[in-house]
Structures are given as structure tokens and as C-alpha cells.
N, CA, C and O of each residue as an XYZ file, in Angstrom:
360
protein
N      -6.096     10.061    -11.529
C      -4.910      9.346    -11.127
C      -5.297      7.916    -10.760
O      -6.329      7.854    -10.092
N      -4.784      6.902    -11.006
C      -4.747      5.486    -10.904
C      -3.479      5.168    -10.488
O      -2.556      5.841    -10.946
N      -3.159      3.978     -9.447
C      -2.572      3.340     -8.310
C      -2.844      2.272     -8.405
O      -4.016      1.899     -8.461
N      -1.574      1.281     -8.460
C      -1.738      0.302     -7.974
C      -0.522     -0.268     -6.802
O       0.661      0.067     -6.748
N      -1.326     -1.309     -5.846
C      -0.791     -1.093     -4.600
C      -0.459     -2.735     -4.496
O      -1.379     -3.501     -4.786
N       0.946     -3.340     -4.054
C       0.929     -4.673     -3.851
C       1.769     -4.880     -2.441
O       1.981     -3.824     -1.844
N       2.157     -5.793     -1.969
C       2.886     -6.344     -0.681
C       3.727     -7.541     -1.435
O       3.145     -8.518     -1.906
N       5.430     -7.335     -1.516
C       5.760     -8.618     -1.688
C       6.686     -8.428     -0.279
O       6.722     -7.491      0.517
N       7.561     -9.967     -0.318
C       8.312    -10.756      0.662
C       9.534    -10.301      0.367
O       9.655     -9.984     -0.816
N      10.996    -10.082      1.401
C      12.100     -9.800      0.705
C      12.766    -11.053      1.529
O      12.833    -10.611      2.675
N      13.321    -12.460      1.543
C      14.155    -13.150      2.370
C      15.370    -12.288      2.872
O      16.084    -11.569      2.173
N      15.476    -12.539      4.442
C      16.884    -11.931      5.002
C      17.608    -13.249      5.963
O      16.921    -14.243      6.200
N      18.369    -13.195      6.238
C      19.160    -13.813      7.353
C      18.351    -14.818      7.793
O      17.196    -14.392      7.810
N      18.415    -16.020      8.178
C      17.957    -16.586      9.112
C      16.787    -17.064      9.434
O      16.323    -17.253     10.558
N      16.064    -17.362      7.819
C      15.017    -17.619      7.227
C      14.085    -16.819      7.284
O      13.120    -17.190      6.616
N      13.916    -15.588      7.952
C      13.282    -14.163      8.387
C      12.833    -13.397      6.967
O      13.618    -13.574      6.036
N      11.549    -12.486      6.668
C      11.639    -11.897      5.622
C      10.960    -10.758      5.986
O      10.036    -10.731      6.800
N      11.609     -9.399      5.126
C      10.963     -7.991      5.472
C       9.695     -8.049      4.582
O       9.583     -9.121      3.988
N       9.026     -7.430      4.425
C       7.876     -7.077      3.783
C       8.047     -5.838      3.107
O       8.495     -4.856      3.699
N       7.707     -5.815      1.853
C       7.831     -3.885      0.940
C       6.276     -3.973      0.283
O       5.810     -4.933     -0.331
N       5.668     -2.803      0.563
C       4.348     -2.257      0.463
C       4.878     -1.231     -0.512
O       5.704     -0.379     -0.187
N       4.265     -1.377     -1.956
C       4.843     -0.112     -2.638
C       3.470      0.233     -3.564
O       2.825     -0.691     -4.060
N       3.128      1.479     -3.729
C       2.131      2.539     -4.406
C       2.574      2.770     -6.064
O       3.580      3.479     -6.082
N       2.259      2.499     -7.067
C       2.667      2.440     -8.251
C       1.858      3.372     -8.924
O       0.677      3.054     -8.780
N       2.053      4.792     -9.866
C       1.059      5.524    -10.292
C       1.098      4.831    -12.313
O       2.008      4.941    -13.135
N       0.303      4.455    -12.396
C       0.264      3.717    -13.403
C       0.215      4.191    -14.592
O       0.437      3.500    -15.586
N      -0.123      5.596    -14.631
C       0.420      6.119    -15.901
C       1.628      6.186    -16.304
O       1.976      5.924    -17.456
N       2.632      6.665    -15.082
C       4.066      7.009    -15.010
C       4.900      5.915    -14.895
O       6.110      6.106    -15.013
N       4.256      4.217    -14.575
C       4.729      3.358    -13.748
C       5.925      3.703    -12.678
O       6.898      2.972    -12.495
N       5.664      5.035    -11.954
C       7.124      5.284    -11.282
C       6.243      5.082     -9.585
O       5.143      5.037     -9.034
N       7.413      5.029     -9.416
C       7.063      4.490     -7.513
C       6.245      5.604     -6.872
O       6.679      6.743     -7.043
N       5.515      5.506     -6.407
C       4.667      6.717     -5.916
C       4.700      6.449     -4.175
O       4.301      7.488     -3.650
N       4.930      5.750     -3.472
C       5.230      5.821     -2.031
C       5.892      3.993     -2.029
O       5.936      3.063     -2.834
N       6.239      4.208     -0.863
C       6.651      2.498     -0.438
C       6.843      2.852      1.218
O       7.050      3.902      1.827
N       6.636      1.188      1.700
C       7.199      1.028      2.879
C       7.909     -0.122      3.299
O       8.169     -1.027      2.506
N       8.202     -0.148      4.357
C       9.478     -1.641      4.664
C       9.296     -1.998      5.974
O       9.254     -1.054      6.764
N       9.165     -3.205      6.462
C       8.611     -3.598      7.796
C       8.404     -5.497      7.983
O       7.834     -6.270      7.213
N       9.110     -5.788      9.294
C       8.885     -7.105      9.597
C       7.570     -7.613     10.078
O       7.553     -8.532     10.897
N       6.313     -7.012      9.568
C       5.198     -7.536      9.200
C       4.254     -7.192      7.994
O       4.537     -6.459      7.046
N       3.404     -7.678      8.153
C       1.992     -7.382      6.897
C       0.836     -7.058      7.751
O      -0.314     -7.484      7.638
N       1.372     -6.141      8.728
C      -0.040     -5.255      9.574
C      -0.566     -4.051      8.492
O       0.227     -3.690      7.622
N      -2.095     -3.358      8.571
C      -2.096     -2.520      8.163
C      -1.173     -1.684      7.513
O      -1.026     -1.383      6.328
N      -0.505     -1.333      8.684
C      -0.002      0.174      8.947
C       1.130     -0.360      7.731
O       1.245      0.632      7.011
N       1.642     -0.995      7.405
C       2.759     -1.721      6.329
C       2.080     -0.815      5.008
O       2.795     -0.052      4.359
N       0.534     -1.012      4.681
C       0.161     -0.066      3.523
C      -0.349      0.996      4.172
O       0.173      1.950      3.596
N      -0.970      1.367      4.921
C      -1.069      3.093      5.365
C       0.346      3.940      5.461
O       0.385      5.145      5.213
N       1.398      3.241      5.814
C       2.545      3.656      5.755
C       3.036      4.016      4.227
O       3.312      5.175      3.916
N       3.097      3.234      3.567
C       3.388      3.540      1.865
C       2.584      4.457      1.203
O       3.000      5.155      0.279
N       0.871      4.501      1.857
C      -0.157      5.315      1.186
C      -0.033      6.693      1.574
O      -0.599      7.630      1.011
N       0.991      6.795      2.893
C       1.105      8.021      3.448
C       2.401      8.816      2.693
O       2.482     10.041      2.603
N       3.572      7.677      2.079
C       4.944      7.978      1.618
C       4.125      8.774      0.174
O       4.364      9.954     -0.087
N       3.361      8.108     -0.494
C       2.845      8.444     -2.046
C       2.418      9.579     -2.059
O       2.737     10.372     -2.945
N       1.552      9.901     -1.008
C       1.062     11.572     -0.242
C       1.807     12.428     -0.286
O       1.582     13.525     -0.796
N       3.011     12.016      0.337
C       4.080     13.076      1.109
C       4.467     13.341     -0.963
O       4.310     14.462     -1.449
N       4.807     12.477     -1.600
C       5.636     12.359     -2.670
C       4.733     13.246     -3.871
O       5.247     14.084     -4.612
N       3.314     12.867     -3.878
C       2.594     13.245     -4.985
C       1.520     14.618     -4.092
O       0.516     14.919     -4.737
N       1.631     15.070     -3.290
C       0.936     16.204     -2.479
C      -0.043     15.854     -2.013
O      -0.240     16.397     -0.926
N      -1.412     14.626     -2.559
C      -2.556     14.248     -2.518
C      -2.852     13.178     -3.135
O      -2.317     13.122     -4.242
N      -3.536     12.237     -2.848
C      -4.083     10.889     -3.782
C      -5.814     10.939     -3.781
O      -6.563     10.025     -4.125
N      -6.296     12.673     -3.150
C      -7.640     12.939     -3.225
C      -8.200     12.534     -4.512
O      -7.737     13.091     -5.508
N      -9.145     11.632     -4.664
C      -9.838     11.567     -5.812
C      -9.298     10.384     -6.641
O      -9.965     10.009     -7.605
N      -8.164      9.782     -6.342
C      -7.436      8.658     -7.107
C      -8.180      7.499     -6.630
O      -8.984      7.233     -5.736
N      -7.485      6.826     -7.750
C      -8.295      4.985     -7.682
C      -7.508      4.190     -7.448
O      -6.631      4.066     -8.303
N      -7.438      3.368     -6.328
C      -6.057      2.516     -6.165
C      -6.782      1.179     -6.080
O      -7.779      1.063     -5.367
N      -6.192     -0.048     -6.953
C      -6.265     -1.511     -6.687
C      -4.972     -2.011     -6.342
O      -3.873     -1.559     -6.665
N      -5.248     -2.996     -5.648
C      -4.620     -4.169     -5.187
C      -5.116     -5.574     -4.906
O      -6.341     -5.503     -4.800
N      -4.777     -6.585     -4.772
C      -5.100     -7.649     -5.009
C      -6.309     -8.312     -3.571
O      -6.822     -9.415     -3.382
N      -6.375     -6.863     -2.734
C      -7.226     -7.804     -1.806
C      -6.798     -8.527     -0.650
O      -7.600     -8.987      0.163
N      -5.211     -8.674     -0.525
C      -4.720     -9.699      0.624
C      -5.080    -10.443      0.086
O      -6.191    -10.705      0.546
N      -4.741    -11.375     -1.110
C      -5.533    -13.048     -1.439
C      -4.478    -13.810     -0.668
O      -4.815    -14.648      0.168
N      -3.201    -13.540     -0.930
C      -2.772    -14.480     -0.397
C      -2.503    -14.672      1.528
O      -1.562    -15.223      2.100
N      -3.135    -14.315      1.838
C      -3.339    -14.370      3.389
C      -5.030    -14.820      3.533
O      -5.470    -15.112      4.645
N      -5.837    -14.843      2.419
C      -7.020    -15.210      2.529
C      -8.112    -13.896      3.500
O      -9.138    -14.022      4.169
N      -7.270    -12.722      3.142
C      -7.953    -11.921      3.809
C      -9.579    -11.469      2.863
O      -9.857    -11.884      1.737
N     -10.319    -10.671      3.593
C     -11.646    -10.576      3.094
C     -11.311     -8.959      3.357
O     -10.508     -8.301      4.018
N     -12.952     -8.608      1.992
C     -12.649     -7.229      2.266
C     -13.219     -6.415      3.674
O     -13.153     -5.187      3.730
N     -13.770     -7.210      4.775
C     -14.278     -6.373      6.074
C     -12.987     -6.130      6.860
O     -12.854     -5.202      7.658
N     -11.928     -7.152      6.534
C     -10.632     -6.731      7.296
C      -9.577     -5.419      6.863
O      -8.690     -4.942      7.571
N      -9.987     -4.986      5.418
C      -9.294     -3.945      5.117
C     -10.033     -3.404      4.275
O      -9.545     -3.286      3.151
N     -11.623     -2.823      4.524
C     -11.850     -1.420      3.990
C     -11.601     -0.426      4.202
O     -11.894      0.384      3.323
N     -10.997      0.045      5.334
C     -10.832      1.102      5.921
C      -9.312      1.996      5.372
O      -8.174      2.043      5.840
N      -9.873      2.545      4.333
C      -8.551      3.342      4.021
C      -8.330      4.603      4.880
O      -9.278      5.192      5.398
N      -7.257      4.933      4.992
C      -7.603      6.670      5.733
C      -7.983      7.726      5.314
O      -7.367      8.168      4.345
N      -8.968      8.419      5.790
C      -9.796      9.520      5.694
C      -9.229     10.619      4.403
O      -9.835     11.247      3.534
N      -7.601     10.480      4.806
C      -7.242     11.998      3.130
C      -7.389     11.187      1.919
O      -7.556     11.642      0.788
N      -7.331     10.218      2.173
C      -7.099      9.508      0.848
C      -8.011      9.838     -0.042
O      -7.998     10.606     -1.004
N      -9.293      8.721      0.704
C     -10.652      8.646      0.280
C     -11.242      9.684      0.300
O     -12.305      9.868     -0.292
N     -10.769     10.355      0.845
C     -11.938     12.530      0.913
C     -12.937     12.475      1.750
O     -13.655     13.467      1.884
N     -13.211     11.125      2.586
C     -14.751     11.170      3.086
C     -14.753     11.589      4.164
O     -13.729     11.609      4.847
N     -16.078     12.089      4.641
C     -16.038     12.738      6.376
C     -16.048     14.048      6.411
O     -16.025     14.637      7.491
């Protein structure tokens, strides 16, 4: 199974914008989890990685890319840490 995982911007009211974290299974291109939230904390993609779970039973053993946080200039020591079912490790 292959995943791909992005963060875009949604503008609302008052120059304010939600954030959607969505899980894409790339064979199917069909939505495999998402989430919705007035930030770009973690939990914005552990939240979606957890929806794709609930949706597909397991993402044990799958390969998920995403772009890295480039555009926040994030690095990868700020977000290796996927959660434990995902990755199988431990």
C-alpha cells in the first residue's frame, strides 16, 4: 500500500484559514483519512493518519510521502516521529 499525505490552506471569514490534512491511497486515488483544524500542529496529520486507520483497518507496512513541511521550512528532526501502529515498530 502507498500514501500520499499533504496539508493545504482553506480561507474563511476574516482573513482566518482552516487547515485539511488528507491521506491519499494512490492506487485507488480515493481519500483514505483526512482532518480539519485551525492549525498545522502535528496532531493536524496524526489526526488524518488515525481517520485512514479507522477507514482502511491498518496502514501496517504502507509507505506514505509527503512533502516534508517545505513550506514552513520544517526539517525532518521536527517530524520523524510517526505513531507507533503505523510504522509497526516497538
Amino acid at each position: 500500500m502507498k500514501y500520499v499525505g499533504d496539508i493545504t490552506y482553506l480561507p474563511i471569514d476574516g482573513g482566518k484559514f482552516c487547515y485539511l490534512a488528507t491521506v491519499i491511497d494512490l492506487a485507488s486515488r480515493r481519500l483514505a483519512g483526512w482532518a480539519i483544524a485551525d492549525h498545522m500542529r502535528a496532531d493536524l496529520v496524526t489526526d488524518a493518519l488515525t481517520a485512514a486507520i479507522r477507514a482502511r483497518g491498518s496502514l501496517a507496512g504502507s509507505i506514505t510521502h509527503t512533502d516534508h513541511g517545505a513550506q514552513l521550512g520544517l526539517n525532518w528532526s521536527s517530524q520523524h516521529q510517526l505513531p507507533v501502529v503505523i510504522v509497526g515498530a516497538r
